[in-house]
C-alpha positions as a Python dict, from the first residue, in 0.01 Angstrom:
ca = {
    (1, 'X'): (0, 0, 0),
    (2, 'X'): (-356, 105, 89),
    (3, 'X'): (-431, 451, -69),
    (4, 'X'): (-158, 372, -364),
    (5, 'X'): (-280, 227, -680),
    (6, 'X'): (-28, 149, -960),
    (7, 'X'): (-125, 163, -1311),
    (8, 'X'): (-34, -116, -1518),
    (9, 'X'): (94, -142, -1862),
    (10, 'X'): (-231, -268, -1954),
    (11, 'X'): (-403, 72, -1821),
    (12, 'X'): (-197, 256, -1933),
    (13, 'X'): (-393, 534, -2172),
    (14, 'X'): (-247, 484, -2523),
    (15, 'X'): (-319, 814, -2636),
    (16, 'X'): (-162, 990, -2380),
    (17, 'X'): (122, 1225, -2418),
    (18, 'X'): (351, 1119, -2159),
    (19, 'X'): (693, 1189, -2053),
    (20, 'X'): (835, 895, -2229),
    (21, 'X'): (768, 1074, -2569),
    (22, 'X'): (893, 1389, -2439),
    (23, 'X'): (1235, 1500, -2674),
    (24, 'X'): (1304, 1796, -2477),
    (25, 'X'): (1247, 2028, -2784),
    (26, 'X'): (951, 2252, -2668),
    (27, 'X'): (771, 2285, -3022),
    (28, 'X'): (798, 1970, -3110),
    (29, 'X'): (697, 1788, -2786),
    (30, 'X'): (403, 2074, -2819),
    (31, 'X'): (281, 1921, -3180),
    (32, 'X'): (324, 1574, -3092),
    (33, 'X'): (111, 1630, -2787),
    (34, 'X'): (-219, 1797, -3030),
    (35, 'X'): (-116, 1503, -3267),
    (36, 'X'): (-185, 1248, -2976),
    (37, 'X'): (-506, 1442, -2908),
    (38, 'X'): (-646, 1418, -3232),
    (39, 'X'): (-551, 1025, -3224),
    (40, 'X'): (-796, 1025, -2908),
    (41, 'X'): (-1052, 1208, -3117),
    (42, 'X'): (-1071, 935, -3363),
    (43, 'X'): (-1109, 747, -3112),
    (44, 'X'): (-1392, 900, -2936),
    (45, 'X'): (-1570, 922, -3244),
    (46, 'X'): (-1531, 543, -3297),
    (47, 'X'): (-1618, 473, -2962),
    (48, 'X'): (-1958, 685, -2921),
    (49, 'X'): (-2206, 427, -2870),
    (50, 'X'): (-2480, 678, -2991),
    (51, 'X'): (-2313, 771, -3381),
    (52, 'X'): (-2403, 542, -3626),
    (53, 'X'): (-2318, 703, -3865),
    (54, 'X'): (-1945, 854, -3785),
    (55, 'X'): (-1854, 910, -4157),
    (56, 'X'): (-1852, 1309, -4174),
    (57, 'X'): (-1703, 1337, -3736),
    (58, 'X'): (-1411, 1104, -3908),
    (59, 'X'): (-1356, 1306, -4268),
    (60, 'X'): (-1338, 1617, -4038),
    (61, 'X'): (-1079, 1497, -3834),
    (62, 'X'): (-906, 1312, -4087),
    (63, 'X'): (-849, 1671, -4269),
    (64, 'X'): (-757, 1847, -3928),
    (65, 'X'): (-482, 1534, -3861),
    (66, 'X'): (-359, 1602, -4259),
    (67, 'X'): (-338, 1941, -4220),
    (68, 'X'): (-187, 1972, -3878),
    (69, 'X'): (87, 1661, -3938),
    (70, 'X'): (146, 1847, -4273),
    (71, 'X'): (263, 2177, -4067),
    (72, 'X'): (424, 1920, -3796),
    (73, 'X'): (681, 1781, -4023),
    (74, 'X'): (759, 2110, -4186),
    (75, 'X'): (811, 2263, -3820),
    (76, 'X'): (1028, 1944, -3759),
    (77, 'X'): (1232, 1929, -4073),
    (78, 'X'): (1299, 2297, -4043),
    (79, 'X'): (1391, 2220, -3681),
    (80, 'X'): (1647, 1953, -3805),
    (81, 'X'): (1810, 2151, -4058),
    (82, 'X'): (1854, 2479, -3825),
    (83, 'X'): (2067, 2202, -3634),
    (84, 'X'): (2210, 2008, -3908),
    (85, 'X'): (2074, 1701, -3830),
    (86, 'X'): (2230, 1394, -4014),
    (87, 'X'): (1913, 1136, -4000),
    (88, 'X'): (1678, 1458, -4178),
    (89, 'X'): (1652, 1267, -4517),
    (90, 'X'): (1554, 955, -4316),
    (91, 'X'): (1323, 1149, -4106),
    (92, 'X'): (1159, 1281, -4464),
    (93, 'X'): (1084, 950, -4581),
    (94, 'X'): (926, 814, -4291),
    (95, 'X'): (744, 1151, -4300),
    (96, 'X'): (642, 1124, -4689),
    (97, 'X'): (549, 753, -4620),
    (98, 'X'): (300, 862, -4315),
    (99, 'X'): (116, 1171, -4554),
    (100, 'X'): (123, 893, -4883),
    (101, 'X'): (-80, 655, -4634),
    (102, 'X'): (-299, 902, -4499),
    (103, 'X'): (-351, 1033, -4872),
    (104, 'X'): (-478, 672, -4952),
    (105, 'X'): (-763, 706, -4705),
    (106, 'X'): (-1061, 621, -4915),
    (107, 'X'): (-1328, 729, -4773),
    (108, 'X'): (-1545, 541, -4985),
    (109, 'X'): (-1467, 221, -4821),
    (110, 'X'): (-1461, 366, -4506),
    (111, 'X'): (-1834, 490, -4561),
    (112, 'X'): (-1903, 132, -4638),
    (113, 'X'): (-1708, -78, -4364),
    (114, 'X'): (-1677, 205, -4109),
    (115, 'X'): (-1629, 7, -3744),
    (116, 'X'): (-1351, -221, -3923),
    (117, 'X'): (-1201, 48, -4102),
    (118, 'X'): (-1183, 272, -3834),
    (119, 'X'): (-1036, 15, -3627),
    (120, 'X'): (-756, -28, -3854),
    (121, 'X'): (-670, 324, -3914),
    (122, 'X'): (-691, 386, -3566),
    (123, 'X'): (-416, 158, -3476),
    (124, 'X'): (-240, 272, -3748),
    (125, 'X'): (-268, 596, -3669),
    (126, 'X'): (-131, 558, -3261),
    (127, 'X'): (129, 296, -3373),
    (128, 'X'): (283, 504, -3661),
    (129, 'X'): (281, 805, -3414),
    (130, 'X'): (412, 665, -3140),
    (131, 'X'): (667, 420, -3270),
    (132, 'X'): (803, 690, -3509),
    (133, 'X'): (847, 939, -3158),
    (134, 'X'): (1042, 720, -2987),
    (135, 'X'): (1264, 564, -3240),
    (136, 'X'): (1359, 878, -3470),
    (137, 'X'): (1205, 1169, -3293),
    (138, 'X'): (1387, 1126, -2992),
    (139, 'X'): (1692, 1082, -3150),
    (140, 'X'): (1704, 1475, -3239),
    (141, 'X'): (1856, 1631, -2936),
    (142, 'X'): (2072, 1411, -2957),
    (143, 'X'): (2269, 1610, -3223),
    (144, 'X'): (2209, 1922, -3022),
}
């Protein structure tokens, strides 16, 4: 159609919040979207053509996404036991594994190997997030 575009699965923006990650539960859906936003900031920081050197623009948004994802899975555990949610010891495993890993961050390699190791932890970051939304996340209402 002339004047219609479709966007592809290859255009599509990976670190948007879109409806597909949506689990109906207002608070939550509202801290997965800032936790998709500060995915895109590492990614903007990697990006800019202009930093060379990105190390402090990543340590401070490596510290917001610990301290925010911290308060995120407390919101969402508390969440799941309000409701009595059977898969909430599941849930705080895959949540314990995600804080160990970002915990493990050395920032000493990063300072040395920063494109690669940015790279990495970026995927990391938007695979963990997004895999772990649609596969146990969105399980929750479920139970409602």
């Amino acid at each position: 159609m002339i004047g219609k575009m479709t966007q592809s699965k290859e255009d599509e923006d990976a670190f948007a919040f879109t409806d597909k990650y949506k689990t109906g539960i207002e608070l939550i859906d509202a801290e997965h979207k800032r936790l998709f936003e500060i995915v895109r900031e590492t990614n903007d920081v990697i990006a800019a053509q202009f930093l060379y050197d990105k190390y402090d623009e990543i340590v401070d948004i490596l510290n917001e996404l610990k301290d925010y994802t911290l308060m995120h899975f407390q919101d969402e555990e508390r969440y799941m036991e309000s409701i009595g949610y059977e898969g909430l010891e599941l849930q705080r495993m895959a949540h314990n594994a995600f804080v160990n890993r970002l915990n493990e961050i050395n920032l000493d390699d990063m300072d040395d190997n920063q494109k690669e190791y940015l790279d990495e932890l970026l995927q990391f970051l938007l695979s963990w997030l997004s895999n772990h939304i649609l596969k146990m996340d969105k399980q929750i209402p479920a139970q409602m």
